[in-house]
BAVEXTOR-413050 format. One record per residue (C-alpha): residue number from 1; residue in three letters; x, y, z. Coordinates in pm, whole numbers, plus 50000, padded with zeros to 5 digits. Each point is the difference from the previous one (the first is absolute). Layout:
REM BAVEXTOR-413050
+-----+---------+-------+-------+-------+
: num : residuo :    c1 :    c2 :    c3 :
+-----+---------+-------+-------+-------+
: NUM :     ALA :     X :     Y :     Z :
...
+-----+---------+-------+-------+-------+
This chain:
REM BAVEXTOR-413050
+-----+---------+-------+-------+-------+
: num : residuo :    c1 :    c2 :    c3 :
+-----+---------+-------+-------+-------+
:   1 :     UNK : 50000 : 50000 : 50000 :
:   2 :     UNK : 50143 : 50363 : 49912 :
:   3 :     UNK : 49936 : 50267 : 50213 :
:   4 :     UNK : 50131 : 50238 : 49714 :
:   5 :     UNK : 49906 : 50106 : 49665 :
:   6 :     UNK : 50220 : 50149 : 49751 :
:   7 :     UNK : 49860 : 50158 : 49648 :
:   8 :     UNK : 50258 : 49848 : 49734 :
:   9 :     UNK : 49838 : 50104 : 49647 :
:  10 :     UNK : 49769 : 50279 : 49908 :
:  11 :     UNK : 49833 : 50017 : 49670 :
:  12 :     UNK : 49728 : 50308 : 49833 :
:  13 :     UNK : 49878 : 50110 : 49701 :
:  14 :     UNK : 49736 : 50285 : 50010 :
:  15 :     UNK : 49967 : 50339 : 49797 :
:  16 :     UNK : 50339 : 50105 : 50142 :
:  17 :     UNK : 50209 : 49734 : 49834 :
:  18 :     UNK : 50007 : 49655 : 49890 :
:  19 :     UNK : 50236 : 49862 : 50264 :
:  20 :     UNK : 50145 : 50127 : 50288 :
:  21 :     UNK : 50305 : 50176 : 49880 :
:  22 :     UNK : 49741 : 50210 : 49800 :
:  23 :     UNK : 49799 : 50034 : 50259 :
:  24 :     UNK : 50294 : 50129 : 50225 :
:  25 :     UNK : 50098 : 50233 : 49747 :
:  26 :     UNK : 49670 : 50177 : 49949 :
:  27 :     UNK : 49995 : 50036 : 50395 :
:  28 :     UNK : 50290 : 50201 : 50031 :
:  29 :     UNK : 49954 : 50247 : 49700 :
:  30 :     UNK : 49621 : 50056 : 50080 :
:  31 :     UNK : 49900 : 49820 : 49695 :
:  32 :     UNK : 49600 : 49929 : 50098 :
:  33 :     UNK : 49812 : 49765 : 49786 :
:  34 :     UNK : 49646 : 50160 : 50023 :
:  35 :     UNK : 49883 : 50123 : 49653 :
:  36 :     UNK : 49659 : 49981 : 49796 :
:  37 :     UNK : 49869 : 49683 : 49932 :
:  38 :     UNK : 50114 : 49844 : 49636 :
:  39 :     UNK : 50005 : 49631 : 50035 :
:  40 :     UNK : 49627 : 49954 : 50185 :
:  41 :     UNK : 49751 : 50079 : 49837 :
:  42 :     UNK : 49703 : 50241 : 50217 :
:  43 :     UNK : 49768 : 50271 : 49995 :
:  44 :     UNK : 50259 : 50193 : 50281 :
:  45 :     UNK : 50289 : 49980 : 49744 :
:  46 :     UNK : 49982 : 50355 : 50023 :
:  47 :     UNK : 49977 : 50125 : 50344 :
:  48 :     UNK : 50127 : 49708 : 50215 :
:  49 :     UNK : 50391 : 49953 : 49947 :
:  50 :     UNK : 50099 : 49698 : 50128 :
:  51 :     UNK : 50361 : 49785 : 50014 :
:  52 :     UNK : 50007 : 49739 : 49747 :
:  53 :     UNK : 50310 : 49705 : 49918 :
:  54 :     UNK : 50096 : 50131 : 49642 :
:  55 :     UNK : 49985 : 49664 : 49845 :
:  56 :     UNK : 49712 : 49774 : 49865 :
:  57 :     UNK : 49869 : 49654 : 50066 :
:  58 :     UNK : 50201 : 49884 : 49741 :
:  59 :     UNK : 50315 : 50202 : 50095 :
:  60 :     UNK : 49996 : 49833 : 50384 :
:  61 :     UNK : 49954 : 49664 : 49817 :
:  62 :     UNK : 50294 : 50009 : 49778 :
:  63 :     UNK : 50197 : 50168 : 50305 :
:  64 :     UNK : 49997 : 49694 : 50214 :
:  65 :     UNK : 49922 : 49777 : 49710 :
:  66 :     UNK : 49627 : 49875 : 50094 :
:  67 :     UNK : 49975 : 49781 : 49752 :
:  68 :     UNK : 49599 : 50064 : 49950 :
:  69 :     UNK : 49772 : 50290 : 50144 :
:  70 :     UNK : 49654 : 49804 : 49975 :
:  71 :     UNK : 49895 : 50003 : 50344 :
:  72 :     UNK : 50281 : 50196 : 50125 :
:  73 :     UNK : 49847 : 50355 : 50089 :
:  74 :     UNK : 50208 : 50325 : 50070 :
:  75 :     UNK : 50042 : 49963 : 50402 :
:  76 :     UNK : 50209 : 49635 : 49940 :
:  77 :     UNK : 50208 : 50152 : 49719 :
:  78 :     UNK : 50123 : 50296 : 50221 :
:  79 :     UNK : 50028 : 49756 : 50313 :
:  80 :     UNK : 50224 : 49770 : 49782 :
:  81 :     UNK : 50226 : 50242 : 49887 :
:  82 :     UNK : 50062 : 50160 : 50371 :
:  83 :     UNK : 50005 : 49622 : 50175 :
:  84 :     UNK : 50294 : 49902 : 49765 :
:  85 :     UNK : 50188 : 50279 : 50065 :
:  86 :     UNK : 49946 : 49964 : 50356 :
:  87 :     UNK : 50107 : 49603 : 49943 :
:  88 :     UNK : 50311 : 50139 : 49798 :
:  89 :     UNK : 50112 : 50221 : 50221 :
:  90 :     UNK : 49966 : 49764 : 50317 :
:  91 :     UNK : 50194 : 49670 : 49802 :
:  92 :     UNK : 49704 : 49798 : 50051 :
:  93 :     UNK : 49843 : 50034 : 49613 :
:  94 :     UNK : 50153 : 49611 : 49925 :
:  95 :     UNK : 49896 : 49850 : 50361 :
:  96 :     UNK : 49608 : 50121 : 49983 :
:  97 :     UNK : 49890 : 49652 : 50003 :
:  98 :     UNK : 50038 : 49940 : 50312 :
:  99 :     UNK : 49744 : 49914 : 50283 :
: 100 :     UNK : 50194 : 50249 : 50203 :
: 101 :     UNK : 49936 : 50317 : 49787 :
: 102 :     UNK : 49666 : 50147 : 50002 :
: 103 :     UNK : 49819 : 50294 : 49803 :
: 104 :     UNK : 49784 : 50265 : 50197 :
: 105 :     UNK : 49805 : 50215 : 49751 :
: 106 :     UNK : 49789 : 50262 : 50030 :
: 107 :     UNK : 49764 : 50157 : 49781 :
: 108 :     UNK : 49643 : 50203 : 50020 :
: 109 :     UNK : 49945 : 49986 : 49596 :
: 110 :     UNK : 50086 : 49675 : 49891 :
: 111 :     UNK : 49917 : 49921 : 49655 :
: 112 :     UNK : 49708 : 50276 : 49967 :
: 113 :     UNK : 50159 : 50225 : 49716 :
: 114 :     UNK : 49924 : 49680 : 49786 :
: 115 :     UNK : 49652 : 49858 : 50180 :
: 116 :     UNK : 49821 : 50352 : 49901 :
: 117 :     UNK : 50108 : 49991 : 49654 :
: 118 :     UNK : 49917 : 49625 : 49941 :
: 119 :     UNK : 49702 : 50018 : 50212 :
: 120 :     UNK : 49869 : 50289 : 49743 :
: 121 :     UNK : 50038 : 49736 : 49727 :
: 122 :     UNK : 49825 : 49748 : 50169 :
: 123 :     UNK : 49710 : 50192 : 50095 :
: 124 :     UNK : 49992 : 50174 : 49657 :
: 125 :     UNK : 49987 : 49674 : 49833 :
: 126 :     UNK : 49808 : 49796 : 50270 :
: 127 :     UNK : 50248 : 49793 : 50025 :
: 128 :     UNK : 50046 : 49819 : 49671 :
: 129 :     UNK : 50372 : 49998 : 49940 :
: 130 :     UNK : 50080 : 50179 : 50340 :
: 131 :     UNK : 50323 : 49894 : 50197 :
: 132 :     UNK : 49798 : 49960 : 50365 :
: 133 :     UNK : 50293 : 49750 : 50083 :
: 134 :     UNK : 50231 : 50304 : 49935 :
: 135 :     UNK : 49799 : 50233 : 50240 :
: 136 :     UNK : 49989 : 49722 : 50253 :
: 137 :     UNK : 50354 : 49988 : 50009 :
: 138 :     UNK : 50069 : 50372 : 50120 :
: 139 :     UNK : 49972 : 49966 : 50387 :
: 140 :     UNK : 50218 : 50179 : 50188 :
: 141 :     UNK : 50168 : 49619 : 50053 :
: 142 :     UNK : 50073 : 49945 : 49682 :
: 143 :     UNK : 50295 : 50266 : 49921 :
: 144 :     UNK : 50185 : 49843 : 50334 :
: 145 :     UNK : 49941 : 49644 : 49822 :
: 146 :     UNK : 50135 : 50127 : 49675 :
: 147 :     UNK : 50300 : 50182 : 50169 :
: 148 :     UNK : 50101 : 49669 : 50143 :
: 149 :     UNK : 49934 : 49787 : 49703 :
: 150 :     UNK : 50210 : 50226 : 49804 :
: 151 :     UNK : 50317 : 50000 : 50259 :
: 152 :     UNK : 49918 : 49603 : 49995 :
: 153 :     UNK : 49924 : 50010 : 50429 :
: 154 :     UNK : 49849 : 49721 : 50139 :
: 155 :     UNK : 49970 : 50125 : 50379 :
: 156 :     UNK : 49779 : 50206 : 50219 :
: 157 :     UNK : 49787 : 50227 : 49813 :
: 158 :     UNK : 49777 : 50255 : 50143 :
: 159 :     UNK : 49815 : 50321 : 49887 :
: 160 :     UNK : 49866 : 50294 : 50208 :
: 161 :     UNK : 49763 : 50258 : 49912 :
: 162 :     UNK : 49959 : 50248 : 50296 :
: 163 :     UNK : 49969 : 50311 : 49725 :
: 164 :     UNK : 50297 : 50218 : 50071 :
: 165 :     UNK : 50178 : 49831 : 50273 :
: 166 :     UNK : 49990 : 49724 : 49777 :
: 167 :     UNK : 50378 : 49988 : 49943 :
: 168 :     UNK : 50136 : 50018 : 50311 :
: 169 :     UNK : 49776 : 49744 : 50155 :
: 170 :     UNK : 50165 : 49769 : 49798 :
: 171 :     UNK : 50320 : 50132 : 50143 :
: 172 :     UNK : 49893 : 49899 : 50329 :
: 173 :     UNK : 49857 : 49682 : 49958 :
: 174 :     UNK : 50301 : 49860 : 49806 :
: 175 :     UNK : 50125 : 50145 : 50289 :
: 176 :     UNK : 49907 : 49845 : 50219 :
: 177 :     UNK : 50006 : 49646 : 49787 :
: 178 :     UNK : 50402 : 50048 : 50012 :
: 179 :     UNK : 49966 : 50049 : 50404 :
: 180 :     UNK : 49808 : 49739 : 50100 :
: 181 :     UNK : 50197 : 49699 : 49753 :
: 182 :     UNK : 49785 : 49989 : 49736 :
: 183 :     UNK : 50177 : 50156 : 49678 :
: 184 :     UNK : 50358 : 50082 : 49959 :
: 185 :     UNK : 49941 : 50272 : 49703 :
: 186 :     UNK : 49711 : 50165 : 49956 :
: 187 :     UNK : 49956 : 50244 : 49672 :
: 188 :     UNK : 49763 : 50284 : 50150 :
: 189 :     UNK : 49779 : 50280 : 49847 :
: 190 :     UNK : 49735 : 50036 : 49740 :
: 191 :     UNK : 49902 : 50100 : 49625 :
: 192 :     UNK : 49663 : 50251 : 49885 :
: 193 :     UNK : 49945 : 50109 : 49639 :
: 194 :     UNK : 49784 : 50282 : 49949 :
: 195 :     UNK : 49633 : 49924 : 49838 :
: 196 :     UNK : 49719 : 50225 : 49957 :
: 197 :     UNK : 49826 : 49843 : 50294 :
: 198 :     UNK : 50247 : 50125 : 50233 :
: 199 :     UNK : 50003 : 50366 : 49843 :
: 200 :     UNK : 49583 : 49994 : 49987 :
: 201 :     UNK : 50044 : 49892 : 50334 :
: 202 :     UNK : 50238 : 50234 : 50190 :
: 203 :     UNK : 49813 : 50303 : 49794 :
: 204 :     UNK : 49656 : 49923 : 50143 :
: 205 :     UNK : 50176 : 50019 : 50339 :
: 206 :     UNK : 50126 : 50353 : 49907 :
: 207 :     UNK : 50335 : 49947 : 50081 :
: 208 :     UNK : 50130 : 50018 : 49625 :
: 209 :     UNK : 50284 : 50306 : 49960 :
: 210 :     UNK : 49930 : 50159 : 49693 :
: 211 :     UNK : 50358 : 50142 : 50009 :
: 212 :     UNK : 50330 : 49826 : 50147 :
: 213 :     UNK : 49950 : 49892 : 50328 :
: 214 :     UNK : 50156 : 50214 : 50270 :
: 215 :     UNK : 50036 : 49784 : 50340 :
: 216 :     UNK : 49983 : 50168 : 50360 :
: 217 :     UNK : 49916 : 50344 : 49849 :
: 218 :     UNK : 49741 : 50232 : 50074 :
: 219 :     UNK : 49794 : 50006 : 49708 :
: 220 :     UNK : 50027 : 49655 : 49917 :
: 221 :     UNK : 49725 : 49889 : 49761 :
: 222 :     UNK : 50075 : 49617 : 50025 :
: 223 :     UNK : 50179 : 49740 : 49823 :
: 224 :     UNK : 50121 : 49855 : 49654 :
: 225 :     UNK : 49952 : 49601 : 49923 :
: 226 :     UNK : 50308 : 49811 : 49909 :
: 227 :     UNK : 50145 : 49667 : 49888 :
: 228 :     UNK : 50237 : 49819 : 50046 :
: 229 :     UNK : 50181 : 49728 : 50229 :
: 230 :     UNK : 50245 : 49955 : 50270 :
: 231 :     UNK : 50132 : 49703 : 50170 :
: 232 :     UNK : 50281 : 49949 : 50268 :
: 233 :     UNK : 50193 : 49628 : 50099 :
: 234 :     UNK : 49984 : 49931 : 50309 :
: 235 :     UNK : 50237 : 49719 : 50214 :
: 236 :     UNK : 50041 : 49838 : 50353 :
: 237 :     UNK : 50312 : 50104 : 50138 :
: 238 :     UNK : 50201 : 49647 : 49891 :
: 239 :     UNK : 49866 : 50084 : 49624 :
: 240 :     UNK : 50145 : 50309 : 49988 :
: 241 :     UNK : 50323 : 49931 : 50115 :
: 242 :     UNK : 50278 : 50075 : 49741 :
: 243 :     UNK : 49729 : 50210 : 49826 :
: 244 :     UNK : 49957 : 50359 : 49884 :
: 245 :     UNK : 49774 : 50158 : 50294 :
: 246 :     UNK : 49765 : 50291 : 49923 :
: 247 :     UNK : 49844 : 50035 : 50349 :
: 248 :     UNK : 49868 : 49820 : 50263 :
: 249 :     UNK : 49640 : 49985 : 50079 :
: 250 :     UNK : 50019 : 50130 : 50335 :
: 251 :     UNK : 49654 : 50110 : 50106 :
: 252 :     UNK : 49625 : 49942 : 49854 :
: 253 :     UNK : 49641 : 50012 : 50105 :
: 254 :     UNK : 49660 : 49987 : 49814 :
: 255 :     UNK : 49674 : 50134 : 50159 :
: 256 :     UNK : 49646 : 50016 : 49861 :
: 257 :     UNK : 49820 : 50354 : 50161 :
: 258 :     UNK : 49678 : 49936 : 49806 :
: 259 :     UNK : 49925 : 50412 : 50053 :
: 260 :     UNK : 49858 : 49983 : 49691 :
: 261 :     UNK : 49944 : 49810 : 49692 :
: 262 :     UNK : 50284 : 50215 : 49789 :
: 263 :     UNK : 50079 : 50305 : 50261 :
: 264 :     UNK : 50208 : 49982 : 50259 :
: 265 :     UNK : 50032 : 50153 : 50349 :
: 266 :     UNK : 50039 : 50377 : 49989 :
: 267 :     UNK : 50201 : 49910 : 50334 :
: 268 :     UNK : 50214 : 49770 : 49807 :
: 269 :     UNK : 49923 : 49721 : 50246 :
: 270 :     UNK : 50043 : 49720 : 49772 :
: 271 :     UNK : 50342 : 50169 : 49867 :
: 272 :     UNK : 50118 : 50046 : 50377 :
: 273 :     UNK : 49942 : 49678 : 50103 :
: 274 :     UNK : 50180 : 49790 : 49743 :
: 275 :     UNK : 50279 : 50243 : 49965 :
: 276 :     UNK : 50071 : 49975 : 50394 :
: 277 :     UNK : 49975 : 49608 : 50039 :
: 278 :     UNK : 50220 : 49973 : 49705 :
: 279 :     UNK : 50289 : 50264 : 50178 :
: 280 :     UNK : 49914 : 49714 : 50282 :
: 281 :     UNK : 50047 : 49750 : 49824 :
: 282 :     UNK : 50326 : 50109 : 49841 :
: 283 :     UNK : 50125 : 50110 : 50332 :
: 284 :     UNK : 50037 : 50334 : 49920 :
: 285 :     UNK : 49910 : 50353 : 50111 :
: 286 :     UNK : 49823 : 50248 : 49786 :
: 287 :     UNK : 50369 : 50175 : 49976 :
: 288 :     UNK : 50149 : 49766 : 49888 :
: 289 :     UNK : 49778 : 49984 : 49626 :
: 290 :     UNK : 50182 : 50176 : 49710 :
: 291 :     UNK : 49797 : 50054 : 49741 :
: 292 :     UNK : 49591 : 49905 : 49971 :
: 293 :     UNK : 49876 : 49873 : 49669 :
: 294 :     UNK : 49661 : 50119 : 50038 :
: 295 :     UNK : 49659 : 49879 : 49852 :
: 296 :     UNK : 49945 : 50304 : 49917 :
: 297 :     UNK : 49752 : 50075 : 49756 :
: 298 :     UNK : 49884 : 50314 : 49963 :
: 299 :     UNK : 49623 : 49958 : 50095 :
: 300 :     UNK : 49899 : 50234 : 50256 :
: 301 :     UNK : 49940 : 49768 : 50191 :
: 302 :     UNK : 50263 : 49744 : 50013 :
: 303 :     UNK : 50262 : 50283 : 50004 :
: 304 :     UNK : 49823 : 50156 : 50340 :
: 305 :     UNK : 49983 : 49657 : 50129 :
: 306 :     UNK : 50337 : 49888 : 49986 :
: 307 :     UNK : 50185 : 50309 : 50025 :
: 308 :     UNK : 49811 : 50074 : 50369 :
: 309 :     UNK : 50123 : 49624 : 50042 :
: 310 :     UNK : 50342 : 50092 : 49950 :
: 311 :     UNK : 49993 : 50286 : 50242 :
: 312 :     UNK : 49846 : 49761 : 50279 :
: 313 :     UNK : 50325 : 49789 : 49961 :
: 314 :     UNK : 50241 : 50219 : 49932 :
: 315 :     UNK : 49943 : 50323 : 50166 :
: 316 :     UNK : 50216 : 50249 : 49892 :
: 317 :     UNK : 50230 : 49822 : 49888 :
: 318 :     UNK : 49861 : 49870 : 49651 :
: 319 :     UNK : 50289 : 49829 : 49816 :
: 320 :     UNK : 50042 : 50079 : 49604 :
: 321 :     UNK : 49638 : 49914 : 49818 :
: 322 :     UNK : 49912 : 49932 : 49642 :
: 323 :     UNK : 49676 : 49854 : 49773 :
: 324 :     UNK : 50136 : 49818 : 49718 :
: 325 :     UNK : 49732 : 50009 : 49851 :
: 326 :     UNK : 50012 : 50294 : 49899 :
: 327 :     UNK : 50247 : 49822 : 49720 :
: 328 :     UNK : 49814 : 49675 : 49933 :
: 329 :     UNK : 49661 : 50121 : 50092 :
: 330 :     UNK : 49798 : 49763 : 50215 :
: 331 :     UNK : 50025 : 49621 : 49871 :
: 332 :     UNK : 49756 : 49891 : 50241 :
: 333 :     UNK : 50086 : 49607 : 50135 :
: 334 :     UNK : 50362 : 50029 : 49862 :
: 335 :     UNK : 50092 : 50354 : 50160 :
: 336 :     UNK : 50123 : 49826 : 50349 :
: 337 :     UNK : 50232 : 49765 : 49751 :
: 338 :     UNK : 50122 : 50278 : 49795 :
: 339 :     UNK : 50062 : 50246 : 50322 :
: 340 :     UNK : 50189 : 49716 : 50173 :
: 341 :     UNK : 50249 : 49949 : 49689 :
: 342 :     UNK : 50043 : 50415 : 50043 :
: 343 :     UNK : 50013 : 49949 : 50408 :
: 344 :     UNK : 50274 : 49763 : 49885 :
: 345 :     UNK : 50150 : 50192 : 49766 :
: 346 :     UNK : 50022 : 50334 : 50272 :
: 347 :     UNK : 50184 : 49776 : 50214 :
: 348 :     UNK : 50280 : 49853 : 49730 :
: 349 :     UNK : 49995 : 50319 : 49781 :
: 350 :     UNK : 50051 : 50209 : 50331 :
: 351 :     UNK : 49729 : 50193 : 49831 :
: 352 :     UNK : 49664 : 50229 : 50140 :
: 353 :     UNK : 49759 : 50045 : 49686 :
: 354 :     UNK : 49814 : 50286 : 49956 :
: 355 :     UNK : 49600 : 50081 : 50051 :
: 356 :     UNK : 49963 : 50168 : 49668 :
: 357 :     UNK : 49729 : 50243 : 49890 :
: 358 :     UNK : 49980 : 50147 : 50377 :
: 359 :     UNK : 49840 : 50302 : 50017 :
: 360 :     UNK : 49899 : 50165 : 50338 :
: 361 :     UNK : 50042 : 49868 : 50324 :
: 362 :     UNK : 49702 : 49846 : 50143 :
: 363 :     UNK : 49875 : 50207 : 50332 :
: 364 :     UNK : 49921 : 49765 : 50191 :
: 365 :     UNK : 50337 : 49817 : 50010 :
: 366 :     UNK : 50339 : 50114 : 50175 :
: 367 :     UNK : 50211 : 49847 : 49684 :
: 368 :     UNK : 49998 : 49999 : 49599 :
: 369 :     UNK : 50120 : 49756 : 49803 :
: 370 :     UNK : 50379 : 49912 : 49876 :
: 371 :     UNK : 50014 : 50225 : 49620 :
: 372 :     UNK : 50335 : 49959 : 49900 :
: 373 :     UNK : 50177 : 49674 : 49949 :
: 374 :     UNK : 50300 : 49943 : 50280 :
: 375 :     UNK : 50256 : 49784 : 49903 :
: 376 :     UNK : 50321 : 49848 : 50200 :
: 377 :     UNK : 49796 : 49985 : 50366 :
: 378 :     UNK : 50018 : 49698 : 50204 :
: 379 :     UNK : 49611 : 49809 : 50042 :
: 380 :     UNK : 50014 : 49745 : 50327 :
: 381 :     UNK : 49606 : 49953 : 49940 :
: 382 :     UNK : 49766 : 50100 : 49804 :
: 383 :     UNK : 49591 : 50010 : 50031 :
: 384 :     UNK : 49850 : 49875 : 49762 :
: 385 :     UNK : 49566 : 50089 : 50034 :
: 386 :     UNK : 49754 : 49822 : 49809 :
: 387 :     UNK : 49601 : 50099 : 50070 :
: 388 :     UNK : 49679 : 49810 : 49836 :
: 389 :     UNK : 49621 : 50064 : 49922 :
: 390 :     UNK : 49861 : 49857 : 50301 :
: 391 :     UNK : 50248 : 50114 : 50255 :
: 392 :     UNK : 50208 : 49710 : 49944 :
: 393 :     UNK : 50353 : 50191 : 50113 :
: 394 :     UNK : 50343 : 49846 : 49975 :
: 395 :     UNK : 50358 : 50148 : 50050 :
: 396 :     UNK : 50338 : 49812 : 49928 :
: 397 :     UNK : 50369 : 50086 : 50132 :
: 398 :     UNK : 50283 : 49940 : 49807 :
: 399 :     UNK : 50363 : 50022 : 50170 :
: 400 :     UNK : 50314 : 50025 : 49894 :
: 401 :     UNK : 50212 : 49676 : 50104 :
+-----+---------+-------+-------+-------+
């Protein structure tokens, strides 16, 4: 049994860049991937800008040569691309067979982008020549199936939909697996394509931006959807050994509020509470955090909610903050995966990423955001905040080893 967990690959792709290097890259020269919509096709093309991968179905296919896209939707191509690279980078892409490697992915979409335009067929032709089979195939458990078909693993698989905490749940359940004996390797984090279903969806709510979002400022008007994917290895503490080591998972803790069915506490209870049992958890004092990754939106809400959340831990004394989503807009179930491979890469790069579009400071906080990149600063730990629909809350610490 390992009482440690180390973080030995990372792997993204998302409006930002195909890979991680990319990724890094557009980080650090403020390079934000939010722009009008061209590849999906909706009646908000023109007022909702959102963040989308710059590559088609066919593009991911031929990228990590899927050898045929029927029954492959958007959500499993973008997760395959990321959970290689993750593999890749950790040395375990040949050993992925094994009954001691699982796959934790998360995902809110699935495989809708292609249900609602096959389901249109079907209904427009009542069903004589309609692919049901292929609509029946796009639960949210079938891009984690396809993932691990395509990397050939034969272990533990498991997927997690707990809308935008999605991701870093499955952080803390493989976890967890690795603690208590279960798994050696675990390859954590999750995959969400954008679909018109999503877009209709988030609109009705009114939380839409009809500009680039601008996180933690005053006049927010609320958020832009994004893509993408982001997965992280993860190893027992024997695994790792000999290894490249990103960060260990120090601290974690998941909580479900239930304020409200997609608001959360204007106290930030929810937000509190998970980000103080995971400083437990980790051992460590508020002080002692570097840098927090934050969820970060850009709703009204969410941004009142978890920046008063922040001041109830913190105090005064708020370390460096940032929204990275104000680069890769929101992606929804994978934007805990993709904002661990950044925690990650703040940590290795010795890098604090910048909250970009900030405007005015928001009155009723004591601290703004992080604007300008900072490079060549030691990170010990770094909060990572993840907050769902629901008031399902998690937050993950990452530590420098």
């Amino acid at each position: 049994m390992s009482t440690r967990v180390f973080v030995t690959g990372l792997g993204t792709i998302s409006s930002i860049g195909n890979n991680v290097e990319e990724s890094y890259q557009s980080l650090v020269n403020s390079k934000k991937g939010i722009a009008p919509m061209t590849r999906l096709d909706s009646k908000h093309k023109v007022n909702r800008p959102i963040a989308e991968v710059n590559l088609t179905n066919e593009e991911l296919a031929n990228f990590v040569n899927v050898k045929t896209l029927e029954g492959c939707s958007r959500t499993s191509l973008l997760g395959i691309v990321a959970a290689r690279e993750a593999a890749v980078d950790a040395g375990i892409i040949n050993e992925l067979s094994s009954e001691r490697i699982g796959l934790i992915s998360a995902t809110t979409v699935g495989g809708m982008g292609e249900t609602e335009l096959h389901y249109r067929n079907f209904i427009d032709e009542n069903g004589q020549g309609a692919h049901l089979d292929y609509i029946n195939s796009h639960d949210c458990g079938e891009s984690t199936q396809r993932i691990a078909d395509e990397l050939g693993m034969k272990g533990y698989q498991n997927t997690i939909n707990t809308a935008c905490s999605s991701s870093a749940n499955a952080i803390l359940l493989g976890s967890r697996l690795i603690k208590h004996g279960i798994l050696d390797k675990v390859i954590v984090g999750g995959t969400d394509a954008l679909c018109k279903f999503t877009v209709n969806g988030f609109n009705t709510l009114m939380i839409l931006s009809d500009k680039d979002t601008t996180p933690f400022s005053a006049h927010r008007k609320g958020l832009n959807l994004g893509e993408g994917a982001g997965f992280v290895v993860i190893e027992s503490e024997e695994s790792a050994k000999a290894k490249k080591i990103y960060s260990e998972v120090t601290g974690y803790a998941n909580g479900c509020e239930a304020f409200h069915q997609t608001a959360s506490s204007p106290e930030g209870d929810g937000a509190y509470q998970v980000m103080t049992e995971a400083l437990t958890f980790a051992g460590l004092k508020s002080g002692d955090i570097d840098y927090i990754n934050a969820h970060g939106t850009a709703t009204e809400i969410n941004d009142l909610s978890e920046g008063t959340a922040i001041q109830r831990v913190f105090g005064d004394n708020v370390p460096k903050v940032s929204s990275t989503k104000s680069f890769t807009g929101h992606t929804l179930g994978a934007s805990g995966g993709i904002e661990a491979v950044f925690s990650n890469l703040a940590i290795d790069r010795k890098t604090i990423f910048p909250n970009l579009s900030f405007e005015e400071q928001m009155p009723e906080l004591n601290f703004k955001p992080q604007t300008d990149v900072i490079q060549d600063v030691e990170i010990t730990n770094v909060l990572s905040n993840a907050f769902g629909f629901g008031g399902n809350n998690s937050a993950v610490i990452f530590s420098k080893v």
